[in-house]
C-alpha positions as CSV (number, residue, x, y, z in Angstrom):
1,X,-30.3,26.2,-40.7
2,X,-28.2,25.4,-37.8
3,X,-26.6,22.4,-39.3
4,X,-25.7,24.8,-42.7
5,X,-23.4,26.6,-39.6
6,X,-20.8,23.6,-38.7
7,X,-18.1,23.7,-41.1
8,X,-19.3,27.1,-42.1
9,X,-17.2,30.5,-42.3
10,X,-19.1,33.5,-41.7
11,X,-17.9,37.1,-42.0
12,X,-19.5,40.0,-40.9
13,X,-20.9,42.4,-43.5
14,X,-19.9,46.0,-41.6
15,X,-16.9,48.8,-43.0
16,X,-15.4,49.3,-39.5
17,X,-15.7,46.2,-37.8
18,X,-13.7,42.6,-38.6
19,X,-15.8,39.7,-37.5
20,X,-15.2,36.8,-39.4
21,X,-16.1,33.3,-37.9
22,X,-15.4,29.7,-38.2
23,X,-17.9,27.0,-37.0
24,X,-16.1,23.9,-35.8
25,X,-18.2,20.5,-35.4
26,X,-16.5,20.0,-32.3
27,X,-18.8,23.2,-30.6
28,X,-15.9,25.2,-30.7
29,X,-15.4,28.2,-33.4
30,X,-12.3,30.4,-34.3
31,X,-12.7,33.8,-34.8
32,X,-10.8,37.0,-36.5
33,X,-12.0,40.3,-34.5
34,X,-11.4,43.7,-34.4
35,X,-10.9,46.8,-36.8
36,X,-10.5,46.8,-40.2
37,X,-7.1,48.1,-40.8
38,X,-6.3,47.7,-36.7
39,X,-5.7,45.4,-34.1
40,X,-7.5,42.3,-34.7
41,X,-7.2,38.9,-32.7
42,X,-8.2,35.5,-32.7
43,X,-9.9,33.5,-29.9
44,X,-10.9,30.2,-30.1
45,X,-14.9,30.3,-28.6
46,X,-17.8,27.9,-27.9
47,X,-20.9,27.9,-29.4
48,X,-24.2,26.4,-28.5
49,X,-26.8,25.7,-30.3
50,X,-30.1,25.9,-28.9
51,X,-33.3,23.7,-29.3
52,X,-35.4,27.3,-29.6
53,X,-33.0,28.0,-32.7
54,X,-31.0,30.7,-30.7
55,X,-27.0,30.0,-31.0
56,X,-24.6,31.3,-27.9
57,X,-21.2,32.7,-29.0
58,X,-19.1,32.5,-26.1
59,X,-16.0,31.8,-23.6
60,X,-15.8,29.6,-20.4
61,X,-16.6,32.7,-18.4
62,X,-19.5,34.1,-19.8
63,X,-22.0,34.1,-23.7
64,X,-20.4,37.1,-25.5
65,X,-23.7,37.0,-27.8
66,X,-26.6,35.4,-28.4
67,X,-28.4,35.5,-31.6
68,X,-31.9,35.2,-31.2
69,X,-33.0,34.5,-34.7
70,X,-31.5,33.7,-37.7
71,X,-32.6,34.0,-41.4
72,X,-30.8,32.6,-44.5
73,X,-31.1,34.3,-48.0
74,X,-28.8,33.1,-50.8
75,X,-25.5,33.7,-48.9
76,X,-26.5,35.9,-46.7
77,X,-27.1,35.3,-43.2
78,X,-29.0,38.0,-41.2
79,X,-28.9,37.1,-37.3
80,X,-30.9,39.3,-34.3
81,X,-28.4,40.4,-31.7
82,X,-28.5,42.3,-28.5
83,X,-31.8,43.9,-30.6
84,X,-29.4,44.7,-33.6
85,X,-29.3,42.6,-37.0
86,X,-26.3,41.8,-38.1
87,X,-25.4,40.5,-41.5
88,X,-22.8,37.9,-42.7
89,X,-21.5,36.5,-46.0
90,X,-22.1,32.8,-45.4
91,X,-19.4,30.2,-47.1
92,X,-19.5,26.9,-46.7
93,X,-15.7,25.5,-45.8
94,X,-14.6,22.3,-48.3
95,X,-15.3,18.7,-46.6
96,X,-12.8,16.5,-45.8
């Protein structure tokens, strides 16, 4: 499951709120975030993945989430976060 995330583009399934996520190989990840039809910006994060199957989303200063578990069906990718799920439309990103 956690190797399906490198070179992966996720986007969060949610009709207020732009999340949309890029999964570098390198452990860093670019995002798109904000409000649909507002502000949105575009950090570059980290990302760790975790031997327990948990992946950290963060900055150098601090995790900004941690998804504690993560389950794949079709495209979908349903992830536990801060005791909420959250669902994303998984695509894979074309190999170079």
């Amino acid at each position: 499951m956690i190797s399906r995330l490198i070179g992966s583009s996720l986007e969060l399934q949610d009709d207020e709120i732009l999340e949309q996520l890029y999964f570098g190989q390198d452990n860093h990840l670019s995002a798109s975030l904000g409000m649909k039809g507002g502000w949105v910006c575009g950090p570059i994060l980290r990302y760790e993945l975790c031997e327990d199957g948990r992946v950290k989303i963060g900055d150098d200063d601090e995790w900004l989430w941690v998804w504690d578990s993560m389950e794949l069906s079709n495209d979908r990718l349903t992830v536990q976060c801060g005791g909420q799920a959250k669902t994303y439309v998984m695509t894979p990103l074309a190999r170079r």
